[in-house]
N, C-alpha and C positions, 0 to 999 in steps of 0.2 A: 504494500500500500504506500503511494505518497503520501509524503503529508506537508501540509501548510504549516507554517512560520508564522506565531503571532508573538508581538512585544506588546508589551502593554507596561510603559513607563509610568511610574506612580502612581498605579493603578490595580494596588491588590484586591479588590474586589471583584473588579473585571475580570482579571485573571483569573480567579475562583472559577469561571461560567464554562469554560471552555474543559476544565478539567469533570467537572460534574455534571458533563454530557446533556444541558440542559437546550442546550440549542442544534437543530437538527443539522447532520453533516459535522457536529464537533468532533465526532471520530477521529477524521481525518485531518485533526490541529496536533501541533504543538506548538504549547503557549511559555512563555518564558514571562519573569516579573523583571524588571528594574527597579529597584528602589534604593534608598538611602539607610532605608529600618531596617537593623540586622538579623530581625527578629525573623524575617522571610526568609532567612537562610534554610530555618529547617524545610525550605522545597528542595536541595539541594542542588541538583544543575539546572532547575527552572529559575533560579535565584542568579541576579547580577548584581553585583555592588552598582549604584549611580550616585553620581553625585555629581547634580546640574553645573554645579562650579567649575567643574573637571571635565566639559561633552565629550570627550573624543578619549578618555581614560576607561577602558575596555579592557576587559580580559581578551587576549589575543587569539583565543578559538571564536571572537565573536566576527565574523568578518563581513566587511562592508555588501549593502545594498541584499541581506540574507536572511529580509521577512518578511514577507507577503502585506502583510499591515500592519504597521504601528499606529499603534494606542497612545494618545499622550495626556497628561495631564501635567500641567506646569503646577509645581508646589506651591510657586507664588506667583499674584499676580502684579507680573515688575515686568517691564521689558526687557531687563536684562536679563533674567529666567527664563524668559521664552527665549528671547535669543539663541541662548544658551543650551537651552531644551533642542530646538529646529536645529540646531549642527548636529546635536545626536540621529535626528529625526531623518536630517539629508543623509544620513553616514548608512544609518540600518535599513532604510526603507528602499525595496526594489518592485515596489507596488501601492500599494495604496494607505494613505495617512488619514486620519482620524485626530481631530484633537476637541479636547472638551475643556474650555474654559468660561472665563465672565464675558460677557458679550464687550465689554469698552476694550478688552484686546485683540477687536476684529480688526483694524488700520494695521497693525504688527503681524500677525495672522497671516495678512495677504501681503504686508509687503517682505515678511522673512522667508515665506516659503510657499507664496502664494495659494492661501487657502482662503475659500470662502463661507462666508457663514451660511447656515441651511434652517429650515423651518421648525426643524425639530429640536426638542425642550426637552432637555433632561431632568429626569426628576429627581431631585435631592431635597436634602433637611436646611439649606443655607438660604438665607433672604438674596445674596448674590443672584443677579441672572447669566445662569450659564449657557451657554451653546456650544453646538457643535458645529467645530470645521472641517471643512473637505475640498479633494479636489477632484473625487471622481462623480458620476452620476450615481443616485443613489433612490429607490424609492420609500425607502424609512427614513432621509433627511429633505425629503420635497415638498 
């Protein structure tokens, strides 16, 4: 069996969905976490150290343009974190990006990695309004 490549940078929940076969075709993923919490290590090789500070500090089996989509969510929202975030994002992704954050970093969004904002509202617990960025066609973000 093939299988797809998903990242999902600061995004341990997400990452959860893909393991727990809850969306149909997950079979055929493997999902990997990025994060900064060491705490995710106990996935062991689904675990990567990140740290936005550091974009391009990778363990060296992780090798460029080698996941079908990345997942991102900026820790903070600063431009300089996403910046930061989108060099990891141009480095890993050899397919298609996803990025979820507060909707006033859609001007950075399109001008770091040109992604646009999409219709669809993520649902969370934060008074913040989040959205989702993309740059492929999509009919869950239309």
């Amino acid at each position: 069996m093939s299988y797809s490549r998903i990242a999902c940078m600061s995004m341990p929940s997400v990452f959860q969905k893909p393991k727990q076969r809850v969306v149909e075709g997950s079979d055929g993923v493997l999902a990997v976490v990025l994060e900064y919490d060491h705490r995710f290590a106990t996935y062991g090789q689904e675990f990567i150290f990140y740290d936005y500070k550091e974009p391009l500090t990778l363990p060296e089996d992780v090798a460029s343009q080698s996941f079908y989509i990345v997942l991102a969510d900026p820790t903070y929202l600063l431009e300089e974190c996403l910046t930061k975030v989108t060099q990891t994002v141009k480095y890993l992704a050899k397919g298609k990006v996803l990025l979820c954050t507060e909707a006033i970093m859609e001007k950075h969004a399109d001008k770091r990695i040109g992604l646009k904002i999409y219709s669809f509202l993520p649902n969370h617990n934060l008074a913040n309004e989040f959205r989702c960025f993309t740059k492929y066609p999509s009919i869950l973000l239309s």
